[in-house]
N, CA, C and O atoms as a GROMACS GRO file, in nm:
protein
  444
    1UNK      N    1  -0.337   2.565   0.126
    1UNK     CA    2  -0.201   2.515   0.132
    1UNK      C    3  -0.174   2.452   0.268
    1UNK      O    4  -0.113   2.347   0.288
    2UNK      N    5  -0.238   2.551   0.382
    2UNK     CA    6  -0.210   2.486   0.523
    2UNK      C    7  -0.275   2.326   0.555
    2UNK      O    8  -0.223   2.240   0.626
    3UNK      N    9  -0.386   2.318   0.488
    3UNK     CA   10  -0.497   2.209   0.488
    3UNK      C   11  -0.406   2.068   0.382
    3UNK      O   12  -0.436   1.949   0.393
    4UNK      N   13  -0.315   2.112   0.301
    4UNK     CA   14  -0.239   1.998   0.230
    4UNK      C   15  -0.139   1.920   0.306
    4UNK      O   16  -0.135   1.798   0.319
    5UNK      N   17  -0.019   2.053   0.377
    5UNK     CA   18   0.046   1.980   0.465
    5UNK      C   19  -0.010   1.917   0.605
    5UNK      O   20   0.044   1.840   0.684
    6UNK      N   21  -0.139   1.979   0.605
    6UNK     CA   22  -0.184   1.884   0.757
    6UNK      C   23  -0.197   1.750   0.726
    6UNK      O   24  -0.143   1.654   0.779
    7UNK      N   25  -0.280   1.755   0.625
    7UNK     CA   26  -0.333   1.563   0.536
    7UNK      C   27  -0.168   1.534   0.526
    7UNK      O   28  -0.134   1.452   0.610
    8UNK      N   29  -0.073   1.577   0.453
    8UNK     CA   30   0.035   1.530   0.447
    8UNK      C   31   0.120   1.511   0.563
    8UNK      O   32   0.215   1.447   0.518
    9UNK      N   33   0.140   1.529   0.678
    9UNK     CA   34   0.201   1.509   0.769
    9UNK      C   35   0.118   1.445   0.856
    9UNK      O   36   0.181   1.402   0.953
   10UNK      N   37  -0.032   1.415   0.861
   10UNK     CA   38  -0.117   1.276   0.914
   10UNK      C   39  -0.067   1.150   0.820
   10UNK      O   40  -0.005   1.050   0.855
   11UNK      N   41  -0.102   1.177   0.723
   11UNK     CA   42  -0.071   1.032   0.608
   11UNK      C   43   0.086   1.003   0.654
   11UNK      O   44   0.096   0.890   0.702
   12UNK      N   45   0.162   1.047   0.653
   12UNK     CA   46   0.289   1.014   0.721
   12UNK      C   47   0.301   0.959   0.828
   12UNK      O   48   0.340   0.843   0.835
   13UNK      N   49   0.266   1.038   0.948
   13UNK     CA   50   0.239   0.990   1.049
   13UNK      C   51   0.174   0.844   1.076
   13UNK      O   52   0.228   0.764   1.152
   14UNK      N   53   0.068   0.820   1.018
   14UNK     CA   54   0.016   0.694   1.026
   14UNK      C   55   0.086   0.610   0.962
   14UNK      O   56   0.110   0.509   1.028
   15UNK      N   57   0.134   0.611   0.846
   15UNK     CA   58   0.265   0.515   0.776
   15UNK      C   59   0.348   0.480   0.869
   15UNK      O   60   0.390   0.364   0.880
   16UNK      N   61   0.379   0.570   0.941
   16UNK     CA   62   0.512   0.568   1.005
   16UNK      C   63   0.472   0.485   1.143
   16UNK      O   64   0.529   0.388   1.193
   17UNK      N   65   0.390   0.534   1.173
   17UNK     CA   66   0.311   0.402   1.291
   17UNK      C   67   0.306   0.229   1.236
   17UNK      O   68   0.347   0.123   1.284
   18UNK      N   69   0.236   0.266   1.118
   18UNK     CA   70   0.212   0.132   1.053
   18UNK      C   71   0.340   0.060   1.045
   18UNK      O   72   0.331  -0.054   1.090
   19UNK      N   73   0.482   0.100   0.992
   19UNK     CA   74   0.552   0.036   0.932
   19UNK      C   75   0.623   0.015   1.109
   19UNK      O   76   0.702  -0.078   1.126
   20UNK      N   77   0.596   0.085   1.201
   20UNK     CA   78   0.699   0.083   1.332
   20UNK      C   79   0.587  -0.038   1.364
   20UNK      O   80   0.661  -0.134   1.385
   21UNK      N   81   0.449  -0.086   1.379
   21UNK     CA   82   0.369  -0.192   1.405
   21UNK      C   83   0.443  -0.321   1.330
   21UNK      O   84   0.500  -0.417   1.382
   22UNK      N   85   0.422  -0.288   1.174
   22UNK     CA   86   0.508  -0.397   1.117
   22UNK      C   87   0.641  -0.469   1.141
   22UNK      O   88   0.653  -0.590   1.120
   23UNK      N   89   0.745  -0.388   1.188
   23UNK     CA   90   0.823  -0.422   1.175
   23UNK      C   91   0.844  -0.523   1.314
   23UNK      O   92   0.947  -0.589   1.329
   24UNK      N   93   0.741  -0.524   1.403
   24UNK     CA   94   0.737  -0.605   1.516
   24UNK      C   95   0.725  -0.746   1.459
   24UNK      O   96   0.802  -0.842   1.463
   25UNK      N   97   0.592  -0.726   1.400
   25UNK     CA   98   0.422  -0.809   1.351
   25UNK      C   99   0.527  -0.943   1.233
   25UNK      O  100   0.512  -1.066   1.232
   26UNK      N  101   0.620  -0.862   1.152
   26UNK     CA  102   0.670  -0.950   1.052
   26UNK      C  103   0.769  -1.062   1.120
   26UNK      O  104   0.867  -1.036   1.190
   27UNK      N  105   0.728  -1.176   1.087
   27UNK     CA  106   0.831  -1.245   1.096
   27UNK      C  107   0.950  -1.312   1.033
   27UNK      O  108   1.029  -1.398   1.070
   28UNK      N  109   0.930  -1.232   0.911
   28UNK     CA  110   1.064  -1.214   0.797
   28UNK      C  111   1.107  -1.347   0.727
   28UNK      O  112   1.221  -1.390   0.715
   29UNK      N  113   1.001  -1.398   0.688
   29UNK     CA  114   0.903  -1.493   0.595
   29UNK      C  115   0.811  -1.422   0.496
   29UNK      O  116   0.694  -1.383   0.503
   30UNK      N  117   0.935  -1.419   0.370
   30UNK     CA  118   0.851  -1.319   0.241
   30UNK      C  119   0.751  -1.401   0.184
   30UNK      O  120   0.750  -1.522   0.160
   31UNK      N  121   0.652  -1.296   0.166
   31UNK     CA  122   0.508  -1.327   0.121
   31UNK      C  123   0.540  -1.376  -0.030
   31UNK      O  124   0.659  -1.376  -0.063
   32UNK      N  125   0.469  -1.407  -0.098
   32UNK     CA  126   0.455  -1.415  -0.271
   32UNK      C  127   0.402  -1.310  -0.328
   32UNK      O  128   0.298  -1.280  -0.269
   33UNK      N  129   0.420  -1.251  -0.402
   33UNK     CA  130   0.354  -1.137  -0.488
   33UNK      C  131   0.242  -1.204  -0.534
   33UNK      O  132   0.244  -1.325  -0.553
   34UNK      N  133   0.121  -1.116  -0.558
   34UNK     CA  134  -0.015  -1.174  -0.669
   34UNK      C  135   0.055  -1.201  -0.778
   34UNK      O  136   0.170  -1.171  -0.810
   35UNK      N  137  -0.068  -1.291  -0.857
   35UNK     CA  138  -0.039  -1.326  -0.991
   35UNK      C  139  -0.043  -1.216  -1.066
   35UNK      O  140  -0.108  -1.111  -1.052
   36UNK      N  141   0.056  -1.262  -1.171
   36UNK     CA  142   0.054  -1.158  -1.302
   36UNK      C  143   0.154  -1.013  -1.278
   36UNK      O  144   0.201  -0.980  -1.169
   37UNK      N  145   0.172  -0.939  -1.406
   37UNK     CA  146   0.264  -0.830  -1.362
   37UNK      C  147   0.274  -0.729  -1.282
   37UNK      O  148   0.376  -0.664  -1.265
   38UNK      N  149   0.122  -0.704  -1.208
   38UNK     CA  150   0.122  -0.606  -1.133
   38UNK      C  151   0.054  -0.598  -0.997
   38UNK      O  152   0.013  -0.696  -0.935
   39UNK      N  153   0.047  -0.499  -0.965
   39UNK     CA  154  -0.016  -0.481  -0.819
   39UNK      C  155  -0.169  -0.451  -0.855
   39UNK      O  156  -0.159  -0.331  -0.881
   40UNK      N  157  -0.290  -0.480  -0.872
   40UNK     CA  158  -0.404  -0.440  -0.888
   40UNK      C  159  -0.456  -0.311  -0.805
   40UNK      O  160  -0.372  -0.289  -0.718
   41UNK      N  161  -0.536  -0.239  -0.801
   41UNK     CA  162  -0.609  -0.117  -0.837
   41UNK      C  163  -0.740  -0.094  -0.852
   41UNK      O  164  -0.791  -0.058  -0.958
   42UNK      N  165  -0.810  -0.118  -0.733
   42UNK     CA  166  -0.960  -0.142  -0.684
   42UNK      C  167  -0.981   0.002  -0.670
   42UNK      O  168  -0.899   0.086  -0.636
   43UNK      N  169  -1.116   0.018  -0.707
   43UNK     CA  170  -1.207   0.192  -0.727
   43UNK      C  171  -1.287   0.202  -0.828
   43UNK      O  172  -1.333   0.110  -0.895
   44UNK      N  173  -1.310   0.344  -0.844
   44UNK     CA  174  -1.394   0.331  -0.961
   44UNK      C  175  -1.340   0.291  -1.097
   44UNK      O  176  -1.217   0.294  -1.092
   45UNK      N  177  -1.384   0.256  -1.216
   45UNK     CA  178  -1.312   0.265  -1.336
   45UNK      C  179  -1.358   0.401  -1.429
   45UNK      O  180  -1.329   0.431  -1.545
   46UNK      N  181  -1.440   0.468  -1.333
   46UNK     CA  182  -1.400   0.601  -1.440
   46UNK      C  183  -1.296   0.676  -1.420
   46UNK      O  184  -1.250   0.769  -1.486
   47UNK      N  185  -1.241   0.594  -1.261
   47UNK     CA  186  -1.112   0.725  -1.266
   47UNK      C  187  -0.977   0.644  -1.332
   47UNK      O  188  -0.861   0.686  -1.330
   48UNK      N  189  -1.022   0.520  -1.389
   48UNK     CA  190  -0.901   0.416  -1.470
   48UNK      C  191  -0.885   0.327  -1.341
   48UNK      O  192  -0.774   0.282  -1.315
   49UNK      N  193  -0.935   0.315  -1.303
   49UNK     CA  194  -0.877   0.187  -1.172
   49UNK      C  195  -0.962   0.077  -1.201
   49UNK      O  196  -1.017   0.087  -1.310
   50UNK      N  197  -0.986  -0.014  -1.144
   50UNK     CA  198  -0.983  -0.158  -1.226
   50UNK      C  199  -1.128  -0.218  -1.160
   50UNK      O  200  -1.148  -0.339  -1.170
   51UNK      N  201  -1.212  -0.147  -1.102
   51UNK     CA  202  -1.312  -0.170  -1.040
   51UNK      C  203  -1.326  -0.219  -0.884
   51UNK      O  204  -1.223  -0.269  -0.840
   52UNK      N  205  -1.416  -0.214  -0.809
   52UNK     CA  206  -1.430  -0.199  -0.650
   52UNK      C  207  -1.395  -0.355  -0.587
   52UNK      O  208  -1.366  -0.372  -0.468
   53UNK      N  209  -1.407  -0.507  -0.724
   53UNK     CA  210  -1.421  -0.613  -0.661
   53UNK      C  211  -1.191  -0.664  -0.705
   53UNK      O  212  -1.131  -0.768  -0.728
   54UNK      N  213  -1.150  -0.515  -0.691
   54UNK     CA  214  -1.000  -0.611  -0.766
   54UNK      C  215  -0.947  -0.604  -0.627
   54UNK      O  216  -0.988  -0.534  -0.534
   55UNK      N  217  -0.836  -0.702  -0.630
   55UNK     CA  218  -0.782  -0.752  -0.499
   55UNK      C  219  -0.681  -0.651  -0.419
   55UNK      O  220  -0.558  -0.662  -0.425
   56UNK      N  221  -0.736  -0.571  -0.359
   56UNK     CA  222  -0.628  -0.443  -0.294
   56UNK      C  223  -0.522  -0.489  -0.201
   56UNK      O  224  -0.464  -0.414  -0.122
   57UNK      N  225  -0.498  -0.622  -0.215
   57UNK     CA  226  -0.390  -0.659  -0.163
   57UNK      C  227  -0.223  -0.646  -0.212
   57UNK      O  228  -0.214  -0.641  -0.334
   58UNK      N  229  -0.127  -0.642  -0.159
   58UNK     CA  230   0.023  -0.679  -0.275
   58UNK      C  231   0.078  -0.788  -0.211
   58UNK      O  232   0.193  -0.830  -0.220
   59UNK      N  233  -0.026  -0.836  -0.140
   59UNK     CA  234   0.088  -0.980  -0.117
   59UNK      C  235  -0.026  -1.055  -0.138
   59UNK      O  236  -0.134  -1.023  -0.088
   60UNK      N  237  -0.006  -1.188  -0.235
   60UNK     CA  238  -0.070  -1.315  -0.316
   60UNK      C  239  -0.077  -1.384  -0.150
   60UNK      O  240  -0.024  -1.347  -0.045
   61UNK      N  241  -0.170  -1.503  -0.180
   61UNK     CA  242  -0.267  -1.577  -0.137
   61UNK      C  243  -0.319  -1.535   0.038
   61UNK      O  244  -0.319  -1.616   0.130
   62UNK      N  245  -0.352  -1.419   0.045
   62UNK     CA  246  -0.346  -1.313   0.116
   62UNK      C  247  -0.516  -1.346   0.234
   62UNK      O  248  -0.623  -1.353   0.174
   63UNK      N  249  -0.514  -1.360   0.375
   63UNK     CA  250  -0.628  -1.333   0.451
   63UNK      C  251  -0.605  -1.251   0.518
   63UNK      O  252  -0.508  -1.266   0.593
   64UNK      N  253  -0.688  -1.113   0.522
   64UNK     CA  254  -0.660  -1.017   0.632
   64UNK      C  255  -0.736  -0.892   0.648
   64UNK      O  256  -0.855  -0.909   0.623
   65UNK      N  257  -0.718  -0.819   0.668
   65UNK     CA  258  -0.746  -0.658   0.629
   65UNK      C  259  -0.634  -0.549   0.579
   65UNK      O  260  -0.516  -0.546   0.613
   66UNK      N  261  -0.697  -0.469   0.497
   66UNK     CA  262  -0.583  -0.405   0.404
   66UNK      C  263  -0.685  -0.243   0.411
   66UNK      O  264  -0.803  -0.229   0.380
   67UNK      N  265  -0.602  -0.153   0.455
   67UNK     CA  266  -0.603  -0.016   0.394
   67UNK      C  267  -0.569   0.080   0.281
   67UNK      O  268  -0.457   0.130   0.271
   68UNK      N  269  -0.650   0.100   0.210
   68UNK     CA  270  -0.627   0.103   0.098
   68UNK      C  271  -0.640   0.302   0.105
   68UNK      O  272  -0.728   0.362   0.166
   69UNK      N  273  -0.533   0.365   0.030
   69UNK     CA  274  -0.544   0.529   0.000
   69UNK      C  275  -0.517   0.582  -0.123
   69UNK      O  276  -0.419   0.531  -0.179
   70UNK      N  277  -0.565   0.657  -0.175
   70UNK     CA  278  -0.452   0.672  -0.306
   70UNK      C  279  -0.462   0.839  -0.302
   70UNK      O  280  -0.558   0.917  -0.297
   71UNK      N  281  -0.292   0.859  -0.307
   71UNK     CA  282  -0.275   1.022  -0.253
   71UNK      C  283  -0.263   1.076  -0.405
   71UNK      O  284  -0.251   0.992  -0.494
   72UNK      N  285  -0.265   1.206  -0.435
   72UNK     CA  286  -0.281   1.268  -0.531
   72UNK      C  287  -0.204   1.438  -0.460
   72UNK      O  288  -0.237   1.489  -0.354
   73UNK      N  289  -0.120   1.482  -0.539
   73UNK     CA  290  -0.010   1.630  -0.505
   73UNK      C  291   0.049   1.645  -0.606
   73UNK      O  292   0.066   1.569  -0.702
   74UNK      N  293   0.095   1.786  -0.577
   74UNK     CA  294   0.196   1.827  -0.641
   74UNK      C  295   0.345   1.819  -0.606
   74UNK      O  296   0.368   1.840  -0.487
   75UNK      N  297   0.449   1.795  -0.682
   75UNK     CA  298   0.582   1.816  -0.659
   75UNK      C  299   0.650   1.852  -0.718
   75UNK      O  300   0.625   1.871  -0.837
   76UNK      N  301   0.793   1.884  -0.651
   76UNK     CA  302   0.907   1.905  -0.736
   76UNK      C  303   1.023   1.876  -0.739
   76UNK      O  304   1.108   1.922  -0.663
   77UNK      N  305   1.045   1.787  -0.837
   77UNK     CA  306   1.178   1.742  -0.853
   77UNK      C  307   1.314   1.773  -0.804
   77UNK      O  308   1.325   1.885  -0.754
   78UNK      N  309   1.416   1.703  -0.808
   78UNK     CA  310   1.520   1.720  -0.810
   78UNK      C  311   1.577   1.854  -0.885
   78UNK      O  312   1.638   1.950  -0.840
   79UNK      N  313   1.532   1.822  -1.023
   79UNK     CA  314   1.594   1.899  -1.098
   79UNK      C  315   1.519   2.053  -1.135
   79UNK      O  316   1.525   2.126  -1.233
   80UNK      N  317   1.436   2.063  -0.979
   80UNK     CA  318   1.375   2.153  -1.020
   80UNK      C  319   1.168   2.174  -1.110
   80UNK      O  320   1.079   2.258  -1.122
   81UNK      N  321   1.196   2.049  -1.142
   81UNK     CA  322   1.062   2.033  -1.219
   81UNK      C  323   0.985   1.984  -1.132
   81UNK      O  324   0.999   1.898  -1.046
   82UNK      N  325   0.847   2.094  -1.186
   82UNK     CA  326   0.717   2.045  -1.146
   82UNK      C  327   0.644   1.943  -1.174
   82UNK      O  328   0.686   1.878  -1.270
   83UNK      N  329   0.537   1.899  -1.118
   83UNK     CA  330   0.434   1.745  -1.172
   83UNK      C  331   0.337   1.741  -1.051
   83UNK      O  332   0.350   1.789  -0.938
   84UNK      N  333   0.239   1.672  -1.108
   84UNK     CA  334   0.166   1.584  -1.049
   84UNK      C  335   0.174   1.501  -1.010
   84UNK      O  336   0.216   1.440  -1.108
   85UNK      N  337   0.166   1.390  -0.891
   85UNK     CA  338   0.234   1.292  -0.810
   85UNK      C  339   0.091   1.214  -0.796
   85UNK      O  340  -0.004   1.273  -0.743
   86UNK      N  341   0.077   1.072  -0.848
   86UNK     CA  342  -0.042   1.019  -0.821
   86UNK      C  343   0.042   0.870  -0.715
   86UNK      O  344   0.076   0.770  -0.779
   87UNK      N  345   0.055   0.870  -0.635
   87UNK     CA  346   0.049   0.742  -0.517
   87UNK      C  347  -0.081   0.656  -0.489
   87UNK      O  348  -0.195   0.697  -0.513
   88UNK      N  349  -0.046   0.514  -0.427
   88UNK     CA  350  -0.155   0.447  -0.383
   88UNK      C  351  -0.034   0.409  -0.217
   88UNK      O  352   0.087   0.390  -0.226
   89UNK      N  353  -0.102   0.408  -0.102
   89UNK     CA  354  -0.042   0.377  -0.036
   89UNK      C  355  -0.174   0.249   0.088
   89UNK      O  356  -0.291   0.261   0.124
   90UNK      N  357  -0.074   0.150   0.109
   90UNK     CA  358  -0.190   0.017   0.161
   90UNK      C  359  -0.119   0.014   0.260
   90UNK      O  360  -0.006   0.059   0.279
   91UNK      N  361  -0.198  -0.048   0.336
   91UNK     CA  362  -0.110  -0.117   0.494
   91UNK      C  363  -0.192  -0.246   0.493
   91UNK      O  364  -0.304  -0.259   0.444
   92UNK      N  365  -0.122  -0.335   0.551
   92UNK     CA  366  -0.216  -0.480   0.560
   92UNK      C  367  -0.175  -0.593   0.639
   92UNK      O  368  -0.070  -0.649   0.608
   93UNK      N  369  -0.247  -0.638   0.744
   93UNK     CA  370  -0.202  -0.702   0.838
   93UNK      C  371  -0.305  -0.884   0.819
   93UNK      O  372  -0.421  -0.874   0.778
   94UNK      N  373  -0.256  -1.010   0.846
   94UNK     CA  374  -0.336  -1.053   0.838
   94UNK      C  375  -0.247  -1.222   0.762
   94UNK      O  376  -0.125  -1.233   0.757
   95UNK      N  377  -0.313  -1.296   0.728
   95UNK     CA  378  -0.260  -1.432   0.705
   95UNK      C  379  -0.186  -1.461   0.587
   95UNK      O  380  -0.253  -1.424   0.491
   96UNK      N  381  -0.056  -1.520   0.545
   96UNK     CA  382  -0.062  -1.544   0.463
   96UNK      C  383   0.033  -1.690   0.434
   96UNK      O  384   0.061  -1.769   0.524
   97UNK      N  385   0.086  -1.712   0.252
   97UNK     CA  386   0.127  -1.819   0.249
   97UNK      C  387   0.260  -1.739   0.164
   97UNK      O  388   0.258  -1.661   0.069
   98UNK      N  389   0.375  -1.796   0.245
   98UNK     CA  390   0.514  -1.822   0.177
   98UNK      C  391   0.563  -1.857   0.096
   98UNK      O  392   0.532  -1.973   0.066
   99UNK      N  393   0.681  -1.781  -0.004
   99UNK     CA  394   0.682  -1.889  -0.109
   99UNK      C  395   0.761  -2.083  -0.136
   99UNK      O  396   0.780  -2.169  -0.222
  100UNK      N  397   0.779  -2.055   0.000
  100UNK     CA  398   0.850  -2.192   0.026
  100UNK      C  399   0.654  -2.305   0.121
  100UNK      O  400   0.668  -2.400   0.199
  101UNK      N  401   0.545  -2.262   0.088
  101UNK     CA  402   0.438  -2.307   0.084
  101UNK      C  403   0.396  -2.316   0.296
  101UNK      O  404   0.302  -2.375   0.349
  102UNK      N  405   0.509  -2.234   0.363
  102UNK     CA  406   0.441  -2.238   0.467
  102UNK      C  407   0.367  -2.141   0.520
  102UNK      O  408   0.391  -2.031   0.471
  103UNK      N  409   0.282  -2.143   0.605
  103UNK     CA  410   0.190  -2.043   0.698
  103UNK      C  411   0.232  -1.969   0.772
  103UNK      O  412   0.309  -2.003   0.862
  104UNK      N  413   0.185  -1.824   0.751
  104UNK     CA  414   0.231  -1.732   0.823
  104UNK      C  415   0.194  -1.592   0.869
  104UNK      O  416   0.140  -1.539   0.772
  105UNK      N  417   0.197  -1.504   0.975
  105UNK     CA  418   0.126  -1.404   0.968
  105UNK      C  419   0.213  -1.318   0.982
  105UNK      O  420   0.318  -1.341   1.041
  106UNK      N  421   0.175  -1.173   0.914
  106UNK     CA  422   0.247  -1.069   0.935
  106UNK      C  423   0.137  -0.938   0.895
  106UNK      O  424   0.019  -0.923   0.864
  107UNK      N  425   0.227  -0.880   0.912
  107UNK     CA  426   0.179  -0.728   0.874
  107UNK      C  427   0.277  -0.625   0.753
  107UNK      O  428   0.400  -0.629   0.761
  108UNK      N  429   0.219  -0.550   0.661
  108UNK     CA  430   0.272  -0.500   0.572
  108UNK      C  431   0.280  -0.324   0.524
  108UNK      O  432   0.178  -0.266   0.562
  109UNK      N  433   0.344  -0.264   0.477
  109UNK     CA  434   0.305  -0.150   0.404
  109UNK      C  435   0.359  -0.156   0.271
  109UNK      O  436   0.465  -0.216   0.258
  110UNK      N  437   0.323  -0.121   0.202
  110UNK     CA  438   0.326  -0.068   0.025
  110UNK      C  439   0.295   0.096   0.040
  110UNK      O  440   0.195   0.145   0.092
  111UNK      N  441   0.380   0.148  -0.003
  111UNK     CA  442   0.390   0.266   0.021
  111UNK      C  443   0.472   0.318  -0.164
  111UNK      O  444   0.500   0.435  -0.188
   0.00000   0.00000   0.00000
């Protein structure tokens, strides 16, 4: 139990770095989302994820580096109820294109 909240209060911690980096890094020129309805999901596909070559990015026409995690816990609701909590959490810094077609760099989290 002690060993969950340590990983959980590092993974925080570094978010919380990341998004205090970002919020410098952005220059508040929104990216484009990838094509199609969703955010893709690179890993294995036996665990249902979409294979190692899918684009772990969430921002479309994207150059950079991206951190990719996917957290897995337990929680409990509001109302009291228990569950399983499956997250993917990315950070990603690096080039991209606007949807008004200009150039631009920033930095990101998806959390």
């Amino acid at each position: 139990m002690r060993t969950h909240r340590l990983a959980s209060a590092v993974v925080v911690a570094t978010a919380a770095l990341a998004l205090a980096t970002a919020a410098i890094a952005f220059d508040g020129v929104m990216p484009v989302p990838p094509g199609g309805p969703h955010i893709f999901a690179p890993g294995p596909r036996s665990l249902g994820l979409q294979g190692p070559q899918a684009n772990p990015s969430s921002v479309g026409d994207f150059a950079g580096t991206v951190a990719l995690a996917y957290v897995k816990g337990r929680a409990i609701g509001g109302d009291g109820h228990r569950f399983v909590m499956l997250n993917d959490m990315r950070i990603m810094s690096g080039d991209y294109v606007a949807a008004d077609g200009s150039r631009h760099h920033g930095s990101f989290a998806f959390i």
